[in-house]
C-alpha positions in Angstrom: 166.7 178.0 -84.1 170.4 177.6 -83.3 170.5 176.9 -79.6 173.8 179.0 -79.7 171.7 182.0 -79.7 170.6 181.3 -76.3 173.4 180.0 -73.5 175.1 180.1 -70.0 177.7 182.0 -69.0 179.7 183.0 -66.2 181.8 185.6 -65.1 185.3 183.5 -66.3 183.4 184.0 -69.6 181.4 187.1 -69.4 184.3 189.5 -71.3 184.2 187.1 -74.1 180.8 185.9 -74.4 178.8 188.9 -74.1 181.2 192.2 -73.8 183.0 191.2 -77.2 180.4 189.7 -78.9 178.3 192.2 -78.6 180.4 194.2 -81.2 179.0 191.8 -83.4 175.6 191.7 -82.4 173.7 192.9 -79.3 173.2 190.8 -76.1 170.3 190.4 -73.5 171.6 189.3 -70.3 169.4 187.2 -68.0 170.5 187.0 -64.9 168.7 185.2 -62.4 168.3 182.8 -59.9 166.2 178.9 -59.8 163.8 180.2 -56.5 163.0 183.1 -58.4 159.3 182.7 -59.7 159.4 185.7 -62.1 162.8 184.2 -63.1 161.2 181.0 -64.4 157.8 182.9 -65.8 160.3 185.4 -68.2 162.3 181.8 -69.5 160.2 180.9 -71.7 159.3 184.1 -73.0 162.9 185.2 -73.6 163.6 181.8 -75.6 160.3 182.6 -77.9 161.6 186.3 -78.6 165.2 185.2 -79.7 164.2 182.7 -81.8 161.3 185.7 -83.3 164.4 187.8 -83.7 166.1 185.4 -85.8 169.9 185.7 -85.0 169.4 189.6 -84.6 170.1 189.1 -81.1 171.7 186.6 -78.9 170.7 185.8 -74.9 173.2 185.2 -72.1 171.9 183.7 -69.0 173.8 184.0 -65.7 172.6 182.2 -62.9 173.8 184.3 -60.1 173.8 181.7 -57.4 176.3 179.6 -59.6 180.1 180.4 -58.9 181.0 183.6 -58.8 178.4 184.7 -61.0 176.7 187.1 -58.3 180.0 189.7 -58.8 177.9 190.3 -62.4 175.0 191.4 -60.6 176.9 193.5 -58.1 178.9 194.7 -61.2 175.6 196.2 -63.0 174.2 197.0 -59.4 171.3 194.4 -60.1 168.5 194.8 -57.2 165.9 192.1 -58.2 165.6 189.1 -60.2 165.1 188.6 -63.0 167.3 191.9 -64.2 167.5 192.1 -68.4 170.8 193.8 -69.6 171.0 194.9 -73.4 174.4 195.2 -74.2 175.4 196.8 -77.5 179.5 197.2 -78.3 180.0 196.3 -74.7 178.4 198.7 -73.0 175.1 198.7 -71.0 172.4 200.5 -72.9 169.2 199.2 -71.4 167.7 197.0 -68.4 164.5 196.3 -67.0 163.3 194.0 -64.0 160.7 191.5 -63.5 158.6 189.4 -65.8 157.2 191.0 -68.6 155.0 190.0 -71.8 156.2 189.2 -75.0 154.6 192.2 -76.4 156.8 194.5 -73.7 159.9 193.4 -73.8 160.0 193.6 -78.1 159.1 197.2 -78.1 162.4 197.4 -74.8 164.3 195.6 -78.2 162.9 197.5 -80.7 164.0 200.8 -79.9 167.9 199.5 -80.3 167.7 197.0 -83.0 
């Protein structure tokens, strides 16, 4: 899997990375933060459904205690970590919180792919 499917970004980048791009192709947003424990449980499960979806789909991950990254959450009104954003020709059209199964958050995909 190309690892440019799955990458950091901030908000300096966010327009290009994830709003534009995702006229090309839809975009989960991660955002989260390192002493979030549901943060670090979903990781891994992201990573595995991205690389299941095969390029269908790409993930952005903003850290939100990096920078000025925490404007993104205050932009999408994020209250809890982790917060998944789909983002289809740059607009919002989905978002759940908290860790979730594999089996959960493909059927959250599914319905837009």
């Amino acid at each position: 899997m190309s690892k440019s499917l799955i990458f950091n970004v901030n908000l300096e980048q966010f327009e290009e990375k994830v709003i534009v791009a995702s006229h090309d192709k839809p975009v989960l947003v991660d955002l989260w933060a390192e002493w979030c424990s549901p943060c670090l449980v979903i990781a891994p499960i992201m990573a595995q459904l991205i690389e299941e979806y095969n390029g269908a789909l790409s993930l952005a991950k903003v850290e939100v205690d990096e920078d000025e990254n925490m404007k993104l959450a205050g932009r999408y009104q994020v209250r809890g970590f982790p917060t998944i954003l789909l983002i289809i020709k740059g607009e919002e059209v989905a978002r759940f919180s908290g860790a979730k199964p594999l089996s959960f958050i493909r059927e959250f995909v599914d319905k837009y792919l």
